[in-house]
N, C-alpha and C positions, 0 to 999 in steps of 0.2 A: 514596916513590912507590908504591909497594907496597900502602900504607895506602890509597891514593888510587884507586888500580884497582879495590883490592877494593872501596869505596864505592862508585866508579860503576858497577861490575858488579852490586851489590845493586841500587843505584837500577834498573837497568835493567830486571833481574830483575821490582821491583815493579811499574815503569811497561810492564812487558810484560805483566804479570799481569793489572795493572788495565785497559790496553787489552784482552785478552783477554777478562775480563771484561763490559767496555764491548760488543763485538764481540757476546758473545755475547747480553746484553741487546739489542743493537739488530736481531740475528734473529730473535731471540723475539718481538720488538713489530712487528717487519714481516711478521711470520705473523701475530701479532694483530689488523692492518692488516688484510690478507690476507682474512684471515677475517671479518674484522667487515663492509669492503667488498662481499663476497658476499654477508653477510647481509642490506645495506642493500641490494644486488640482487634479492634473493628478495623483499622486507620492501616496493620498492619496486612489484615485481609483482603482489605480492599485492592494495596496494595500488588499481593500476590496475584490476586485474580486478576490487575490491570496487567501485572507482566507475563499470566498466560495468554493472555487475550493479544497481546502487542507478539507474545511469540506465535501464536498462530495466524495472525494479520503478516508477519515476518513472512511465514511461507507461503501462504497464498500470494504474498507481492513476489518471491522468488519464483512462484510456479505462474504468475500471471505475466512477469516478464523474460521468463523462457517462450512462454505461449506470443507474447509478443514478435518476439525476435526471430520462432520459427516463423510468422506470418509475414513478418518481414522480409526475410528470405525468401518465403515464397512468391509475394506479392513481385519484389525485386527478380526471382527468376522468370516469372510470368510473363514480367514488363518482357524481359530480355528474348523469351522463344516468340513473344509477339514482333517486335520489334524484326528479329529473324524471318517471322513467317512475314510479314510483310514486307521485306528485299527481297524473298524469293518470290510473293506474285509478283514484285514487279519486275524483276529479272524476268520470269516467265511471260507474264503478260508482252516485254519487250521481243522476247524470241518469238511470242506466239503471233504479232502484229506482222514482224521479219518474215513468218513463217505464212501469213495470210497473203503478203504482199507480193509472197514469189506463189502462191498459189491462182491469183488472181494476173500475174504477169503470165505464168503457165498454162490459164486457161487464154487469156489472150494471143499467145501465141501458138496453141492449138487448131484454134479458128481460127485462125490467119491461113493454117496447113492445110487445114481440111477447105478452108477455101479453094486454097490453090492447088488442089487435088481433085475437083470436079471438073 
């Protein structure tokens, strides 16, 4: 019986050892837990606040390229009443030289009249 004691007293021994062991693994890994779950809190935060900051980057790029595209338009109609006002001087400027050439033919032919009227 003796024999028999001391076996189950060793077993016990190891099956206490090895719970022990076990025990102590299984705190380890629940601080592991622990820890990792904070991290996926922080990791999750971070998160959220990278996709406010992306949705308001969003609309600033929606309202910087309306602001674009008016300027666009306008630079483009700008071009265009430039464009415009410069065929009309030179239409103009064309009728005004038309209009200098028969003034200077008129004054030419004034003095030619008045010449031959004295």
């Amino acid at each position: 019986m003796s024999y028999q004691l001391t076996g189950a007293q060793e077993r016990r021994r190891n099956n206490e050892t090895k719970a022990n062991e076990y025990y102590e693994r299984v705190r380890k890994q629940e601080q592991e837990l622990r820890d990792l779950q904070a991290q996926l809190a922080n990791t999750e935060k971070q998160y959220a606040d990278l996709q406010a900051q992306k949705m308001e980057m969003d609309g600033k790029m929606r309202t910087l390229n309306a602001s674009m595209d008016a300027a666009n338009r306008s630079l483009n109609d700008l071009k265009a009443r430039i464009t415009g006002k410069r065929q009309g001087i030179d239409r103009d400027q064309s009728e005004m030289e038309r209009y200098q050439s028969e003034v200077v033919r008129l004054d030419r032919e004034i003095g030619e009249l008045m010449k031959q009227r004295r």
